[in-house]
C-alpha positions in Angstrom: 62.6 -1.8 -20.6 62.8 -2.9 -16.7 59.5 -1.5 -15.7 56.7 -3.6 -13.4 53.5 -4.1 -13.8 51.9 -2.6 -10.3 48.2 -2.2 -11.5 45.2 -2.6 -13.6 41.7 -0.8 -14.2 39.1 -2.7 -16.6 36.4 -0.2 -17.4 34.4 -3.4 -19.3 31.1 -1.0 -19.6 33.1 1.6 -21.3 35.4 -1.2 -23.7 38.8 -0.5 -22.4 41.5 -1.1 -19.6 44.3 0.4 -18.0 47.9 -0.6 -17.2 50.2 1.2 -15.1 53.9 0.4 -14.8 56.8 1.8 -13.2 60.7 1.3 -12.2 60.9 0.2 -9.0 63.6 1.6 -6.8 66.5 -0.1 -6.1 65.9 -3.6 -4.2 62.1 -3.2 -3.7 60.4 -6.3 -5.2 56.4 -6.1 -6.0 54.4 -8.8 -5.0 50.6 -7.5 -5.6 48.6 -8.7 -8.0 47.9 -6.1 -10.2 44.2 -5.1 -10.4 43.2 -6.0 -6.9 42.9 -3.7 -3.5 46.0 -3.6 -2.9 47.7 -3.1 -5.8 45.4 0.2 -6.0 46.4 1.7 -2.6 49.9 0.6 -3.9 49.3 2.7 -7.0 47.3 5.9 -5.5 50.2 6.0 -2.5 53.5 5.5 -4.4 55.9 8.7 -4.3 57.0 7.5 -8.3 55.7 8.0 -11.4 54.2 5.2 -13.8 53.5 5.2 -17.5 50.0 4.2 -18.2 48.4 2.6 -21.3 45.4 2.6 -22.6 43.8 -0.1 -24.1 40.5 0.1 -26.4 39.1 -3.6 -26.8 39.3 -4.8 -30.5 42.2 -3.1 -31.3 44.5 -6.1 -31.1 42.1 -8.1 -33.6 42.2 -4.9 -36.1 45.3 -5.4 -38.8 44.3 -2.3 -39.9 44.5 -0.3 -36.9 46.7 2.2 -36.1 47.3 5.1 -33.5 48.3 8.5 -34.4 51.8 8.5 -32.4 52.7 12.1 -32.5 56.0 13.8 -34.4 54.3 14.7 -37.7 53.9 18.5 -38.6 52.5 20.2 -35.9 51.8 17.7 -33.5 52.6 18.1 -29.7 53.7 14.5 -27.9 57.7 13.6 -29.1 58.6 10.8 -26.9 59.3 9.1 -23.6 62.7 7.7 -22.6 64.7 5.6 -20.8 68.2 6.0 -18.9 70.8 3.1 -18.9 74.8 2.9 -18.2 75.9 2.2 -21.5 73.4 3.2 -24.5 75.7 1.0 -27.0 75.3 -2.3 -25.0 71.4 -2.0 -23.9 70.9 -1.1 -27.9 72.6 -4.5 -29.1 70.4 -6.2 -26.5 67.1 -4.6 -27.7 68.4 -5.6 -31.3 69.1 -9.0 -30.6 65.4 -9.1 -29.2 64.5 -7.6 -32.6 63.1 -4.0 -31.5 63.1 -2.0 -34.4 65.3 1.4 -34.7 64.3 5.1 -35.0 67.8 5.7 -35.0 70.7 3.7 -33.5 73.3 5.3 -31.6 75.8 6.7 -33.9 73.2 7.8 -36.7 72.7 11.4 -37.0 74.4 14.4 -35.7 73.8 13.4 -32.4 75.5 10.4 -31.2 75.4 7.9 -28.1 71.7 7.9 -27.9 68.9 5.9 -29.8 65.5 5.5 -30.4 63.6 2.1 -30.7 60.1 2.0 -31.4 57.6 0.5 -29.3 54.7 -2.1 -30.4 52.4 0.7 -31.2 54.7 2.9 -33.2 55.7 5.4 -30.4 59.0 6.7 -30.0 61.2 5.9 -26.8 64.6 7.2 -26.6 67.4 5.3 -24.7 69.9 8.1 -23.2 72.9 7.3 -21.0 72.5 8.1 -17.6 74.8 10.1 -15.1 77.8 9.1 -13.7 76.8 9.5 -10.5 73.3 8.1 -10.6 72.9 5.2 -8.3 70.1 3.0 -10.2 70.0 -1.0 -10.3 68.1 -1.7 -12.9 69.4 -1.5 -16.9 66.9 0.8 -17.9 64.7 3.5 -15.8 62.1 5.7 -16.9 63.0 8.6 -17.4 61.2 11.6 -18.8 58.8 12.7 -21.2 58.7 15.1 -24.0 55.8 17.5 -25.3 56.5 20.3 -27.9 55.1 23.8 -26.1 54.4 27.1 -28.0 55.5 29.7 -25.1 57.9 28.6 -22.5 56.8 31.7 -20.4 53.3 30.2 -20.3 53.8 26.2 -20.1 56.7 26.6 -17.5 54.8 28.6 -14.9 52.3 26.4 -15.5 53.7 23.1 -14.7 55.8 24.8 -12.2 52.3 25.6 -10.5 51.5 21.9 -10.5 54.4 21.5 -8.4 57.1 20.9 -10.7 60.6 22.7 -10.7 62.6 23.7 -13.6 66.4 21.6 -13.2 67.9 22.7 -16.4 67.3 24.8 -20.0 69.7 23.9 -23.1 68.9 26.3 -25.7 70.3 25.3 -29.3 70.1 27.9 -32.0 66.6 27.0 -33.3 65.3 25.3 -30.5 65.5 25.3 -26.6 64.8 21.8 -24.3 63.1 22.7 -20.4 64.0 19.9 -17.9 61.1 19.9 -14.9 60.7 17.4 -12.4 58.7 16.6 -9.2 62.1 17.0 -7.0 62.1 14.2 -4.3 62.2 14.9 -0.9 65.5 17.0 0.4 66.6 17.9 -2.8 67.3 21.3 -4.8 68.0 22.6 -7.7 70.5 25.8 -7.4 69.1 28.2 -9.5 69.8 29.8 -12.3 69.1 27.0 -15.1 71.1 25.9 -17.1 71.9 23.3 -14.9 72.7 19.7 -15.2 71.4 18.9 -12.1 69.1 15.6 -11.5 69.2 15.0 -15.4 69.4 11.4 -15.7 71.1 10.3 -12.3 68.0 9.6 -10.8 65.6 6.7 -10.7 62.2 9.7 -11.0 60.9 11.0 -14.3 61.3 14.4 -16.0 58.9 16.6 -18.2 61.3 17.7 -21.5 59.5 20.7 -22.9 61.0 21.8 -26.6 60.3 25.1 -27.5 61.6 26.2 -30.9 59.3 27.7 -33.4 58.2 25.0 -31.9 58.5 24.2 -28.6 59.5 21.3 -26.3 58.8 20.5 -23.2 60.9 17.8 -21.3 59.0 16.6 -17.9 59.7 14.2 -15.8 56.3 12.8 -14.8 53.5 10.3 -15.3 53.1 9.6 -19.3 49.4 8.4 -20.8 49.7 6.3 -24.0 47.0 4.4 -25.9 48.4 0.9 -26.5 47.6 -2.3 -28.3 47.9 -4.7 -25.9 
């Protein structure tokens, strides 16, 4: 999915390790080793957002085991996902590499986006990015989704974490809140709806989805529990 390995905690003592990977912008190479000094100061000074995995020693010997990886009744984590310039193209390439489908581009109502599943079961959606977006690599991350209950209490919430809401898309049943960490000299004009920022840039976004449920779409740092 393009992303780098930029750094690595082993917590031995406490059984488990930590990998963080990101999309690097365009034409910066990364030559740390991950796990040492300075891939840390790398990782603690970076103006990006990684995806970090967890994982618990033993699990990969465990044929039995299996993480809970959200979407059942109820449950609050939906998905992280990935831009790309063409969803149909990158999806026959993730085929050919045999990644499994969630759903391929033209199932369902909603067509020209996928999802593929990753190694440990978890959804990851491949969406097209903007016209205008100016990204090298095939695939960037991109943003993350969390179903909320109230939109008038997660939004001010993330919004007081220093997050600012791009765009709302409100569809019958349900409504989808784009935030984001803006980077530096850019706006929003307000009011939302907007389709500002939403994939044509390299940073994630938080996707909040309210409905009876909610969801919340954010572009920002994503924590998963992996078999590694």
């Amino acid at each position: 999915m393009g992303m780098t390995l930029i750094d690595k905690l082993e917590f031995p003592d406490m059984t488990f390790d930590l990998y963080f990977l990101t999309t690097l912008p365009n034409g910066e190479t990364y030559s740390h080793t991950p796990g040492s000094d300075a891939a840390h100061k790398y990782l603690w000074n970076m103006g990006g957002s990684t995806l970090e995995l967890t994982h618990n020693y033993g699990t990969e010997n465990d044929a039995a085991f299996k993480y809970h990886a959200g979407n059942e009744d109820k449950d609050g984590f939906g998905h992280v996902a990935f831009n790309c310039d063409d969803v149909y193209a990158s999806c026959e390439k993730l085929e050919a590499k045999g990644i499994a489908f969630k759903k391929k581009p033209d199932d369902g109502r909603m067509k020209g986006l996928a999802f593929v599943y990753d190694p440990d079961g978890y959804w990851v959606e491949v969406v097209k990015r903007h016209a205008d977006a100016k990204i090298g690599s095939e695939f960037n991350l991109s943003q993350t989704m969390l179903r909320i209950k109230d939109p008038s209490k997660s939004i001010p919430f993330y919004e007081r974490l220093g997050m600012t809401l791009c765009r709302e898309v409100h569809l019958g049943d349900f409504s989808l809140y784009f935030l984001s960490c803006l980077p530096e000299g850019v706006t929003v004009t307000p009011p939302p709806p907007s389709p500002v920022l939403h994939g044509s840039y390299c940073a994630p976004v938080l996707l909040c989805a309210s409905s009876t449920v909610m969801l919340l779409y954010i572009h920002t740092h994503a924590h998963w529990h992996a078999n590694r």
